[in-house]
C-alpha positions as CSV (number, residue, x, y, z in Angstrom):
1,X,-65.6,-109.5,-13.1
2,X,-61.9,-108.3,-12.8
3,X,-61.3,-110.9,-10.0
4,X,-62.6,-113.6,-12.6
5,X,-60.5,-112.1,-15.4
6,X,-57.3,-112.0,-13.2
7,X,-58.3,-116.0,-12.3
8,X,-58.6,-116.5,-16.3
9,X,-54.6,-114.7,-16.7
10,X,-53.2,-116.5,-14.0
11,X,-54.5,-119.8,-15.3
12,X,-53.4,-118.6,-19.1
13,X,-49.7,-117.9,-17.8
14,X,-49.6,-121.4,-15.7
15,X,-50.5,-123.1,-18.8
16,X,-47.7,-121.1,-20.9
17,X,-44.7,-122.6,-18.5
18,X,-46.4,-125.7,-18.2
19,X,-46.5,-126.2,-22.2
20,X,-42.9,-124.4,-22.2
21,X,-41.9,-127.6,-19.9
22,X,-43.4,-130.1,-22.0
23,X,-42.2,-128.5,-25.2
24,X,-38.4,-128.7,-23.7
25,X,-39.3,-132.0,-22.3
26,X,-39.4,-133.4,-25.4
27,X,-36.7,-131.4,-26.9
28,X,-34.4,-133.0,-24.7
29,X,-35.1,-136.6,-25.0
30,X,-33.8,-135.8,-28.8
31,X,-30.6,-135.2,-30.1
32,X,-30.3,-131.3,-31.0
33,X,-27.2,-130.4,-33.6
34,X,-26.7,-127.4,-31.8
35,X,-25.7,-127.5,-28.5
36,X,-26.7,-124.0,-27.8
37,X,-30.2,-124.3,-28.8
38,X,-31.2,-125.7,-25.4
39,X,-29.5,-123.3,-22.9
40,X,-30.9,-120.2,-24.8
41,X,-34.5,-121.6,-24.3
42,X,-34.1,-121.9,-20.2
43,X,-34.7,-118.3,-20.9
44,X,-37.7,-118.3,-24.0
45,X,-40.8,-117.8,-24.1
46,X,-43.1,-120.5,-24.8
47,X,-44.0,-118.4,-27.9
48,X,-40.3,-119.2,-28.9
49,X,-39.8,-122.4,-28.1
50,X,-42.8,-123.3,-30.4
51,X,-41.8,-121.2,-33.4
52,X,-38.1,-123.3,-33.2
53,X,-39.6,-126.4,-33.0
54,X,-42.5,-125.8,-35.8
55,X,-39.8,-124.1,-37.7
56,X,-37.6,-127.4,-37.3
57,X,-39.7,-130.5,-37.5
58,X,-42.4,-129.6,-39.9
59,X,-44.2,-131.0,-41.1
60,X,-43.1,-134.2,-38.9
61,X,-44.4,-132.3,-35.5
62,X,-47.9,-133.0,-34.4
63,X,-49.6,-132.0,-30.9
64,X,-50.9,-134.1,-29.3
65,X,-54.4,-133.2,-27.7
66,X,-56.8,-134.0,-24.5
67,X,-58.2,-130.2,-25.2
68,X,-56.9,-129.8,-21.4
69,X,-55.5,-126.2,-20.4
70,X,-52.1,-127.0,-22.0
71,X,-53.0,-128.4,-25.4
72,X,-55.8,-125.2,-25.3
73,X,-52.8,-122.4,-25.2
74,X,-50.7,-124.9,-27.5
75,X,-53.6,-124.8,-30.6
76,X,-54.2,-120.8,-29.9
77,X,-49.9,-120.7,-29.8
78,X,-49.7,-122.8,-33.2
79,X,-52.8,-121.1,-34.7
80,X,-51.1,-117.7,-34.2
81,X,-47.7,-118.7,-35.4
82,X,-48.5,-120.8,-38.4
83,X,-52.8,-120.2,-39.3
84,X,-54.0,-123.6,-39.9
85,X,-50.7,-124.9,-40.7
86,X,-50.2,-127.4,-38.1
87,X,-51.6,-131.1,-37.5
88,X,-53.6,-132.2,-34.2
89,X,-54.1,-135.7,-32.9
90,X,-56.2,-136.4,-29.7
91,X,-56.1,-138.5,-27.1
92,X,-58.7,-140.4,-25.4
């Protein structure tokens, strides 16, 4: 059981930095006022990142979903920072 649990943590925290990439992937390919914002997230948590961005472009943000590993930790992530507060498209 804990062997299974650890597998479940590991695969919990590889999804965080992945959707921490993707998040500051697309971050990047926009034009952000302050120039500052960017190099203080290299060192963010995912958590972070997320709250900025909601905080920023809502309610123009919207996730974009395959319900894979990523966009799972990214609903639980939103859900926690904003309740239902947040719009979900998928992707087929």
């Amino acid at each position: 059981m804990l062997k299974n649990a650890s597998s479940h943590m590991g695969l919990f925290q590889q999804a965080c930095e992945t959707t921490k990439r993707l998040v500051m992937t697309s971050l990047t390919a926009r034009t952000i006022a302050d120039s500052e914002t960017l190099p203080a997230f290299a060192q963010a948590s995912a958590e972070t990142v997320l709250h900025w961005a909601l905080e920023r472009f809502s309610p123009r943000i919207a996730l974009a979903c395959s319900f894979q590993a990523e966009e799972s930790v990214l609903i639980d992530m939103m859900h926690r920072l904003r309740g239902a507060d947040f719009r979900i498209f998928t992707l087929d």
